[in-house]
Structures are given as C-alpha cells and as structure tokens.
MOPAC internal coordinates of N, CA, C and O (Angstrom, degrees):
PM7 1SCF
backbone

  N    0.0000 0     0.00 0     0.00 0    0    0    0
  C    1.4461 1     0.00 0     0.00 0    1    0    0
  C    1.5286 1   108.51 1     0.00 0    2    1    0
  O    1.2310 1   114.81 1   -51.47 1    3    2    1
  N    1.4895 1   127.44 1   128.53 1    3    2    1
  C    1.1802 1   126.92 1  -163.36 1    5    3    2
  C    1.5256 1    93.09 1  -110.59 1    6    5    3
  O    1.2310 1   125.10 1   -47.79 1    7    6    5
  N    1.4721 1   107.82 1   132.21 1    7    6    5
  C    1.4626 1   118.40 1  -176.46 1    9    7    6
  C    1.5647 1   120.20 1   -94.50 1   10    9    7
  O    1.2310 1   122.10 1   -44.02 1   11   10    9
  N    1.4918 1   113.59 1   135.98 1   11   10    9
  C    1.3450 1   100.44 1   178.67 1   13   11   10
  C    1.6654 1   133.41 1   -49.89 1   14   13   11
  O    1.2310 1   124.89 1   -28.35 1   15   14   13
  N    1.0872 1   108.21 1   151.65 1   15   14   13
  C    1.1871 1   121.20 1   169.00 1   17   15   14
  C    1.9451 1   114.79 1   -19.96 1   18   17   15
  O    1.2310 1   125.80 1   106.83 1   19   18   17
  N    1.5095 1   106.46 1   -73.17 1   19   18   17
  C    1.5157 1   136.11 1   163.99 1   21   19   18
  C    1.2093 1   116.89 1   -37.33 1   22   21   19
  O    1.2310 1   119.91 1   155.44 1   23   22   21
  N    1.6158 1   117.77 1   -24.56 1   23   22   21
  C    1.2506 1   124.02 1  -159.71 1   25   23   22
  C    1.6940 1   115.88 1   -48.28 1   26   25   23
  O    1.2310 1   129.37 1   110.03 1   27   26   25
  N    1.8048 1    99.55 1   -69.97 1   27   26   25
  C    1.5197 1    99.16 1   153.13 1   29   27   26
  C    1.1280 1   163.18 1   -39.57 1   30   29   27
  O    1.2310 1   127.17 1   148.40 1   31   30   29
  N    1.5168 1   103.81 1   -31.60 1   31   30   29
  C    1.2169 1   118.90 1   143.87 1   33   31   30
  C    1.8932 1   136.97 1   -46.18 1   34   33   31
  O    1.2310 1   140.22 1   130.01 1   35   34   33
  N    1.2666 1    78.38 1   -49.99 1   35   34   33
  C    1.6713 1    99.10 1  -175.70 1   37   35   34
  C    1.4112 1   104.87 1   -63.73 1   38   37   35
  O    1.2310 1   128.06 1   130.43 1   39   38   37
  N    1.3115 1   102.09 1   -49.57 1   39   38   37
  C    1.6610 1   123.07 1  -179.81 1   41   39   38
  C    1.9574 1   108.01 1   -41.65 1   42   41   39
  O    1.2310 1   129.78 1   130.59 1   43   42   41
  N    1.2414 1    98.75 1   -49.41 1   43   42   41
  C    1.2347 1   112.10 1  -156.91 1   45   43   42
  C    1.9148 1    99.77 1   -92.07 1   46   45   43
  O    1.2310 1   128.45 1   150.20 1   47   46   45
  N    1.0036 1   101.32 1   -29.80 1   47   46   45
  C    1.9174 1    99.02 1   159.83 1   49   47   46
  C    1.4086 1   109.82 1   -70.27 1   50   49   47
  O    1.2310 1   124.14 1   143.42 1   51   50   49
  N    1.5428 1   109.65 1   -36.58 1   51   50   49
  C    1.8289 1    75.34 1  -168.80 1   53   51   50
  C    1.4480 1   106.99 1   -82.59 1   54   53   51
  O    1.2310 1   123.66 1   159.32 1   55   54   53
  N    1.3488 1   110.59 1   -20.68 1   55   54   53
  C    1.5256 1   108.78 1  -177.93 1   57   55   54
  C    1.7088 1   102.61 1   -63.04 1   58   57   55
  O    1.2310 1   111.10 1   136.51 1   59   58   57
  N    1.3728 1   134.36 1   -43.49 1   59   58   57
  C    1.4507 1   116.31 1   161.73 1   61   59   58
  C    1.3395 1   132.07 1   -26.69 1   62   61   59
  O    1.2310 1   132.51 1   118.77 1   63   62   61
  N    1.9327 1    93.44 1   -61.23 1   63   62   61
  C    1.4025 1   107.94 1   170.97 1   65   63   62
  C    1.7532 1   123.24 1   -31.39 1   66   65   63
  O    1.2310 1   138.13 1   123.37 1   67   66   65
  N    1.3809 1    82.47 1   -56.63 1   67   66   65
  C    1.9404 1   100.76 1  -165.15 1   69   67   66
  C    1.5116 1   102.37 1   -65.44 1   70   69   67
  O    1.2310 1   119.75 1   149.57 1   71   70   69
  N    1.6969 1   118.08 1   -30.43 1   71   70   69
  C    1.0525 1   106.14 1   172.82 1   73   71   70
  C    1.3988 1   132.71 1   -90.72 1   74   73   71
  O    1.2310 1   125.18 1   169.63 1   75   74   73
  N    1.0427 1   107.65 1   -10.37 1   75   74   73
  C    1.7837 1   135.96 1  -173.45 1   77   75   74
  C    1.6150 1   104.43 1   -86.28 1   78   77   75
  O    1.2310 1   116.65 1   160.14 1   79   78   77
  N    1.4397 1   123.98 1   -19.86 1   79   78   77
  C    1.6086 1   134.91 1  -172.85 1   81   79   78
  C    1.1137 1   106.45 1    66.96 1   82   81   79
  O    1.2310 1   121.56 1  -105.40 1   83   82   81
  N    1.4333 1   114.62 1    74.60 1   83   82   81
  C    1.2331 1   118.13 1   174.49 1   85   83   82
  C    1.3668 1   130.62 1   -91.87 1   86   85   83
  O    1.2310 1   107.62 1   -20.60 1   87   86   85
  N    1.2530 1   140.70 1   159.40 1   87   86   85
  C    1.5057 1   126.54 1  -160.80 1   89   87   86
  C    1.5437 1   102.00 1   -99.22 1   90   89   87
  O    1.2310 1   122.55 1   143.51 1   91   90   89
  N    1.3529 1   112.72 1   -36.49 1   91   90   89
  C    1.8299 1   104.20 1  -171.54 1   93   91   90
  C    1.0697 1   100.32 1   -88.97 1   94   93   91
  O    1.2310 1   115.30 1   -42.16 1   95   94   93
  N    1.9676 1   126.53 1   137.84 1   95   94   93
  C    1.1993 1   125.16 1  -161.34 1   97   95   94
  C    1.6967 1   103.11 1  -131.62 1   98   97   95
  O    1.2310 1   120.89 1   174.10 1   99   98   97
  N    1.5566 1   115.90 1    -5.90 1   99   98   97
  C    0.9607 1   123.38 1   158.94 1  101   99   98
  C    1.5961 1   125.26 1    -5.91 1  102  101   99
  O    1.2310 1   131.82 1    87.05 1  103  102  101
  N    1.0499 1    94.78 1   -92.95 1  103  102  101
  C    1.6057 1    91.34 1   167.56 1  105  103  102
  C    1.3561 1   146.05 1   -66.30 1  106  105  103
  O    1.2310 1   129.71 1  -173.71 1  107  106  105
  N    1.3327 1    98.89 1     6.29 1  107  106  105
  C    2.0357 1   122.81 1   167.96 1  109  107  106
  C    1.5410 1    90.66 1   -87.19 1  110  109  107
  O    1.2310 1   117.10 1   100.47 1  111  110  109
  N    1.3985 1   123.12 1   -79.53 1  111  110  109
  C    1.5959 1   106.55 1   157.49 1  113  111  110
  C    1.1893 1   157.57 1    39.18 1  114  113  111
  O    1.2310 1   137.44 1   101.48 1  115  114  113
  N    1.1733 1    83.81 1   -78.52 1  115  114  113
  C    1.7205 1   127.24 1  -171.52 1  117  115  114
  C    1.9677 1   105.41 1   -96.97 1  118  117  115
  O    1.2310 1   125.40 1   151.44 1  119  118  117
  N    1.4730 1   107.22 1   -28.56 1  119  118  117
  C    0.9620 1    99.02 1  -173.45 1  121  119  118
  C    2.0212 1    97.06 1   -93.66 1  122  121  119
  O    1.2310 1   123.45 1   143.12 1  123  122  121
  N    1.3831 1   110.99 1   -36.88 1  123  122  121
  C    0.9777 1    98.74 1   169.36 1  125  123  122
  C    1.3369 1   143.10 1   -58.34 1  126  125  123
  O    1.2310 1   127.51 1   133.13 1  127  126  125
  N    1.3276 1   103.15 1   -46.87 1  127  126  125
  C    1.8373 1   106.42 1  -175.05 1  129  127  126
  C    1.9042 1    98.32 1   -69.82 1  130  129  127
  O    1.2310 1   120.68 1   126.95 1  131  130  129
  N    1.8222 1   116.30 1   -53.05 1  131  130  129
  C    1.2689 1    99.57 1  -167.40 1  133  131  130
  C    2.0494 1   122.99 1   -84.42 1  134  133  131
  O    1.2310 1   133.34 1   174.35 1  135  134  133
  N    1.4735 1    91.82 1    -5.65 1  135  134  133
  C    1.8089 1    92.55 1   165.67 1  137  135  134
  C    1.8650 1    78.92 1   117.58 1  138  137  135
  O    1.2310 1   120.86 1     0.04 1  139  138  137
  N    1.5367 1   115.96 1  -179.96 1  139  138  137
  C    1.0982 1   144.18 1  -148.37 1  141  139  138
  C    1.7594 1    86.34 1  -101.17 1  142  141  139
  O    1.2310 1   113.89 1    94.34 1  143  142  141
  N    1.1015 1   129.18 1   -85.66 1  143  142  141
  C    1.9271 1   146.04 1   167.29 1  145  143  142
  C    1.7561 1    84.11 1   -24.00 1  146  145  143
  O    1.2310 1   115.92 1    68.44 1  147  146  145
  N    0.9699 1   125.36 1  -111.56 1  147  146  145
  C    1.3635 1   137.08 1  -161.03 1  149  147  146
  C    1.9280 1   113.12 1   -36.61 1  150  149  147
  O    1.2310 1   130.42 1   127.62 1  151  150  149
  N    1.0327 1    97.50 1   -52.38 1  151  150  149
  C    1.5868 1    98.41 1   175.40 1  153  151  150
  C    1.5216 1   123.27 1   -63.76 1  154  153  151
  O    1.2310 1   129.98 1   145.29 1  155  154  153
  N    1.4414 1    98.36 1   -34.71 1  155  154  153
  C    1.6417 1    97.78 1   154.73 1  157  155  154
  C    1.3054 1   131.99 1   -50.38 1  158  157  155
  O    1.2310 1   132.59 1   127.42 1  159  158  157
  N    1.2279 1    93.29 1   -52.58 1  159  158  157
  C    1.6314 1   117.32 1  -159.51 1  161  159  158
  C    1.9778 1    99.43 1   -62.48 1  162  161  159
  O    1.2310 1   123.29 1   135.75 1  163  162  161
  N    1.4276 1   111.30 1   -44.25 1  163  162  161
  C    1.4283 1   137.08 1  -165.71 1  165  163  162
  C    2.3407 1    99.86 1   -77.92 1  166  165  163
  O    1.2310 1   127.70 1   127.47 1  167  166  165
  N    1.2652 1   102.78 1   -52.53 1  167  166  165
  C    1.4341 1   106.14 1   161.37 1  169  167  166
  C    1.5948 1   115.98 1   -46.53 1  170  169  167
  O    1.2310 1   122.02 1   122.39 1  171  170  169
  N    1.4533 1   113.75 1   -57.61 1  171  170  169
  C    1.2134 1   107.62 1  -169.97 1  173  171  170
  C    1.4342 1   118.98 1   -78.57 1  174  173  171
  O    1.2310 1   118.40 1   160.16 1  175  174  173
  N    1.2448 1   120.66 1   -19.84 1  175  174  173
  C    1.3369 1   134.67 1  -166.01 1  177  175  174
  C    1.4249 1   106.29 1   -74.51 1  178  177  175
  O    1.2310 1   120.67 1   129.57 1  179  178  177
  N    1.4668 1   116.32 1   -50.43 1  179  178  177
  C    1.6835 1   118.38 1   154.96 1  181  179  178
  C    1.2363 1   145.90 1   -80.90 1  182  181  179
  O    1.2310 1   119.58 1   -58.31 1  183  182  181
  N    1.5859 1   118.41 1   121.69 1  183  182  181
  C    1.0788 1   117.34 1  -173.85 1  185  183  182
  C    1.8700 1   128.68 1   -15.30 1  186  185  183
  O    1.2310 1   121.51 1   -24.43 1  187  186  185
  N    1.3739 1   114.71 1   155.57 1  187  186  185
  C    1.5124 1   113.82 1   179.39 1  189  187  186
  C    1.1835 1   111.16 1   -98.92 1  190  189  187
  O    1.2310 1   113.03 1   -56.37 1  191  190  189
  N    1.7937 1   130.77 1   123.63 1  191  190  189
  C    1.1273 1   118.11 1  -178.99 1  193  191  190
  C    1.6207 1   108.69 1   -96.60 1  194  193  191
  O    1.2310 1   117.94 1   -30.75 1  195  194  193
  N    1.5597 1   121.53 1   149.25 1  195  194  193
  C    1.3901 1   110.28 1  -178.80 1  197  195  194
  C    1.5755 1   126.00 1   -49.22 1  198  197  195
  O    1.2310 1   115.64 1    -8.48 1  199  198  197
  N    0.7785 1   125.87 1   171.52 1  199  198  197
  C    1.5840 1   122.43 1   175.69 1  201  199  198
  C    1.6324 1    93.24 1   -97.24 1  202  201  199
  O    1.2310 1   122.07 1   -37.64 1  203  202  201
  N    1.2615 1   113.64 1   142.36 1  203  202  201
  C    1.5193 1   125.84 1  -179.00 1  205  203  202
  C    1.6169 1   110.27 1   -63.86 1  206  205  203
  O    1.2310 1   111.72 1   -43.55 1  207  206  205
  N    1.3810 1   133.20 1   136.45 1  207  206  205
  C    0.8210 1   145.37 1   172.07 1  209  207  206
  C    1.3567 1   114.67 1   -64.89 1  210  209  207
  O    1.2310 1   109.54 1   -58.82 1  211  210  209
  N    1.6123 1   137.22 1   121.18 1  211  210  209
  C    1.9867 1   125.76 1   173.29 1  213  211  210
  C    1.4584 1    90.60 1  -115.65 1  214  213  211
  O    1.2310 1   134.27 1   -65.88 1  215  214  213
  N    1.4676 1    90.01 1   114.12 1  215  214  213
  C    1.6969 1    96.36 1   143.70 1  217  215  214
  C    1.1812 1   135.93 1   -75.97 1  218  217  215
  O    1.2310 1   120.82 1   -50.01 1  219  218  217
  N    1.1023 1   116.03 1   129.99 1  219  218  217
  C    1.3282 1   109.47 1  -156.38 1  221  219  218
  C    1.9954 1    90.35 1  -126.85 1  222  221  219
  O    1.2310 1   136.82 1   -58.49 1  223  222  221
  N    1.8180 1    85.04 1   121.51 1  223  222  221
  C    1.4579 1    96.25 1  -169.23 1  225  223  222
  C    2.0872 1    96.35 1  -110.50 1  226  225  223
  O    1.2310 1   127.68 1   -67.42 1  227  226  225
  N    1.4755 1   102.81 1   112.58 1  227  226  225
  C    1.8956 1   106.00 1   166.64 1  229  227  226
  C    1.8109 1   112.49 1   -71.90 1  230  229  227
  O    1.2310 1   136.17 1   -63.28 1  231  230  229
  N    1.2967 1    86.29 1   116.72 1  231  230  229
  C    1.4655 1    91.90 1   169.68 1  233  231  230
  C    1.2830 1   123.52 1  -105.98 1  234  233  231
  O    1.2310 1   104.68 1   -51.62 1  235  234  233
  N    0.8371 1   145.92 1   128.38 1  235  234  233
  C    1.6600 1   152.08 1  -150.41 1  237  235  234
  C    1.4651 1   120.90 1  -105.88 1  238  237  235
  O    1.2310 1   132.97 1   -77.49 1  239  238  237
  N    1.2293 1    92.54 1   102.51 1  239  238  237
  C    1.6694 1    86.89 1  -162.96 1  241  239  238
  C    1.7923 1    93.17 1   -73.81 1  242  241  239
  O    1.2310 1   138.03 1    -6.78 1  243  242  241
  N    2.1533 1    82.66 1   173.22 1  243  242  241
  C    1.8756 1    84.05 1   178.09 1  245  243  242
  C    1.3304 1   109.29 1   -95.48 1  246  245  243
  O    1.2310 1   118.98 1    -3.37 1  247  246  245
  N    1.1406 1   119.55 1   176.63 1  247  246  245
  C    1.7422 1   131.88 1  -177.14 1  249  247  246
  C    1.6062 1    90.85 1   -81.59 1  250  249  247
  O    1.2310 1   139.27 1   -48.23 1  251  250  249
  N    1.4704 1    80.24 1   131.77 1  251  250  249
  C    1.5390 1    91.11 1   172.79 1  253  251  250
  C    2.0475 1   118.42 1  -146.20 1  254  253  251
  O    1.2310 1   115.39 1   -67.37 1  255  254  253
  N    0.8109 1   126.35 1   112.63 1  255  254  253
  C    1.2895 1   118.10 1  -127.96 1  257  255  254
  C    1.4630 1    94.92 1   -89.04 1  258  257  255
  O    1.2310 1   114.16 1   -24.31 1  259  258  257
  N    1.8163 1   128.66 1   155.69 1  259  258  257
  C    1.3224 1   113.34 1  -149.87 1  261  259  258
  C    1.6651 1    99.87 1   -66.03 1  262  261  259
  O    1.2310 1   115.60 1     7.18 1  263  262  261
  N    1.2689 1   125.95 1  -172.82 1  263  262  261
  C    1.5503 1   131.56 1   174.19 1  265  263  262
  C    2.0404 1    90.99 1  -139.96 1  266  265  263
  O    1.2310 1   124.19 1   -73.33 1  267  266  265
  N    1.2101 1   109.57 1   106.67 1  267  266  265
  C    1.0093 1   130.15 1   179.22 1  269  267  266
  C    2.3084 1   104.82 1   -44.78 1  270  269  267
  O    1.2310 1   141.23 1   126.78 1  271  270  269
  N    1.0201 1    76.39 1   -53.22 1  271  270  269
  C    2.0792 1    91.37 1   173.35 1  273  271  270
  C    0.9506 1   106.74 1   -47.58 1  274  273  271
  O    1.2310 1   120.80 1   107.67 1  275  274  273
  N    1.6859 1   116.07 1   -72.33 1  275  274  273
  C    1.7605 1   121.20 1  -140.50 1  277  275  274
  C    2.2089 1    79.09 1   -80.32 1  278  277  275
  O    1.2310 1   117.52 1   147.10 1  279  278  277
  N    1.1840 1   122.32 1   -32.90 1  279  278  277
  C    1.5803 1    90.91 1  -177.59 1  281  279  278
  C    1.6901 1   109.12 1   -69.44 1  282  281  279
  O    1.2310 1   119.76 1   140.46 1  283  282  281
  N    0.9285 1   118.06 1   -39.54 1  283  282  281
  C    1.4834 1   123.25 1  -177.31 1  285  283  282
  C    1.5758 1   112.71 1   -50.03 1  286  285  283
  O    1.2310 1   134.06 1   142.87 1  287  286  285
  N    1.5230 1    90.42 1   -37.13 1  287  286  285
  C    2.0352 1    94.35 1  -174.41 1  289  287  286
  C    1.6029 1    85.72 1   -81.16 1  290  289  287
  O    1.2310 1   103.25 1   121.71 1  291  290  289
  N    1.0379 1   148.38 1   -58.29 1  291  290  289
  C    1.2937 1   150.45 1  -171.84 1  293  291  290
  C    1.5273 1    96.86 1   -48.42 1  294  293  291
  O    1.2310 1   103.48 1   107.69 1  295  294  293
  N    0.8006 1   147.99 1   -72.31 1  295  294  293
  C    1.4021 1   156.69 1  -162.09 1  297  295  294
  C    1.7237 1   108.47 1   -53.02 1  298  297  295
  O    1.2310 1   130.35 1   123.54 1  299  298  297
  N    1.5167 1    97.64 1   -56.46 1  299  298  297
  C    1.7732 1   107.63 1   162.47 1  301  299  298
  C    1.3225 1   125.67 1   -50.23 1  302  301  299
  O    1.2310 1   122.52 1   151.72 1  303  302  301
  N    1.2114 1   112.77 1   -28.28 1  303  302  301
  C    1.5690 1   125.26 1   174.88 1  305  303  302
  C    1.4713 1   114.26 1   -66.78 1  306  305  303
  O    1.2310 1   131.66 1   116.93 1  307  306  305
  N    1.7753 1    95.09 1   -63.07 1  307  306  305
  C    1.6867 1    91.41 1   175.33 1  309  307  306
  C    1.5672 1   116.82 1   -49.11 1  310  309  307
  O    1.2310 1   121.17 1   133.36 1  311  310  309
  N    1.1076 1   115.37 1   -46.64 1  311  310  309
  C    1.5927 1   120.13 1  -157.48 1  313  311  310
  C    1.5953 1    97.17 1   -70.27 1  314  313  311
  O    1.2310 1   118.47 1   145.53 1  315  314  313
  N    0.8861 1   120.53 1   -34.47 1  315  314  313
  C    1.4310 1   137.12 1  -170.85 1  317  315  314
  C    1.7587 1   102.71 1   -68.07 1  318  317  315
  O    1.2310 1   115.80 1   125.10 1  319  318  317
  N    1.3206 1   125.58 1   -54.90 1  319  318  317
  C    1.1368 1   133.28 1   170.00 1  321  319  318
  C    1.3317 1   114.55 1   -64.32 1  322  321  319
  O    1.2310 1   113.53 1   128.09 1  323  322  321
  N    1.3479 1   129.84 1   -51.91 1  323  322  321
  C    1.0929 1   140.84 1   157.36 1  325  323  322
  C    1.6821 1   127.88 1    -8.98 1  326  325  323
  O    1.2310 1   135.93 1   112.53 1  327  326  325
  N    1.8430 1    86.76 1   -67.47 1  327  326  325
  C    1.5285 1    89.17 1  -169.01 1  329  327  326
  C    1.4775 1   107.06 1  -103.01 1  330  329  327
  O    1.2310 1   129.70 1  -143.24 1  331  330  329
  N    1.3426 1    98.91 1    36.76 1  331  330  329
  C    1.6551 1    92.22 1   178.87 1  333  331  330
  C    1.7173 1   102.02 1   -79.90 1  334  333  331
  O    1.2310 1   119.82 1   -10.91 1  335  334  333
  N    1.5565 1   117.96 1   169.09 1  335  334  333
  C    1.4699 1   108.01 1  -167.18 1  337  335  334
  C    1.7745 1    99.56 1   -86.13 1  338  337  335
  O    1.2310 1   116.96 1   -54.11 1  339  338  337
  N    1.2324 1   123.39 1   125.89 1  339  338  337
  C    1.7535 1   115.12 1   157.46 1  341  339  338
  C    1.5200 1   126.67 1   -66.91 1  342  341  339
  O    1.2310 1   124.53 1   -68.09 1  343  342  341
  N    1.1103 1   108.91 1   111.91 1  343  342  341
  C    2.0414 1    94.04 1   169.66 1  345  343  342
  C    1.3200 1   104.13 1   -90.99 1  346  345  343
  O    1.2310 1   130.79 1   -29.90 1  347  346  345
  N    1.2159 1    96.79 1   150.10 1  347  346  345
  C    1.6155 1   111.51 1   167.91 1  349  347  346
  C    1.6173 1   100.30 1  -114.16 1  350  349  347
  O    1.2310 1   130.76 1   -38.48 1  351  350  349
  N    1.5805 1    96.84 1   141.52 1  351  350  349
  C    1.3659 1   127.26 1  -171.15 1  353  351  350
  C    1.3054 1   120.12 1  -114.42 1  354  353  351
  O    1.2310 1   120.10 1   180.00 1  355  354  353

C-alpha cells in the first residue's frame, strides 16, 4: 500500500498532538482501530476540519481573607479521606 505524500506529516502532528495533550483524538482513532498504513491513508484522504476555537473568559475572584476554620475543616476532610483503608478486589 503506497502512502500519501502527507502521510508523514500527518503522522508527525498527531504524535505532537498525543504528546502535547491534545483534545481532538480523531486521528489517534483512526490510527488505532484501522492500523498505522490504512489510518493514514483514511486521515489524509479527508478533508481537515478546523480545531474549535475556546474562549477562554478570566474571572476574578474577590479577596477574601483566609478563615483559619474552614482551612482546618478542609484539611480534616482530606486527611480523613485519605487515610481511610483501600481494599483491593
């Protein structure tokens, strides 16, 4: 099976992707279920859709000054959950 041209290319973005934590997995996918030869071949063959744009809106929280309690009760919680015993099954 003779691979496109793009192939390497493509190859070598998603492996960025996969390493970069990328969210669209489409073409990991594609390489998985149809094999490495074929999933290429099937990626490149169809058009590229953009990757979705996130706006990303900062919201600012207000000052709120620490409360000595609510961290302590917070803190008791973790430890509390924490050291409960796990079984494995």
């Amino acid at each position: 099976m003779a691979l496109p041209l793009q192939a390497v290319e493509t190859y070598e973005a998603l492996r960025a992707q996969v390493l970069g934590g990328g969210r669209c997995r489409t073409g990991v996918t594609a390489l998985l279920y149809h094999g490495m030869a074929r999933g290429l071949a099937l990626i490149t063959a169809t058009p590229a859709s953009p990757e979705p744009r996130q706006e990303t809106q900062l919201s600012t929280l207000p000052a709120v000054a620490p409360d000595p309690a609510l961290i302590r009760l917070l803190a008791n919680m973790v430890l509390r959950i924490q050291s409960e015993v796990q079984h494995v099954y």
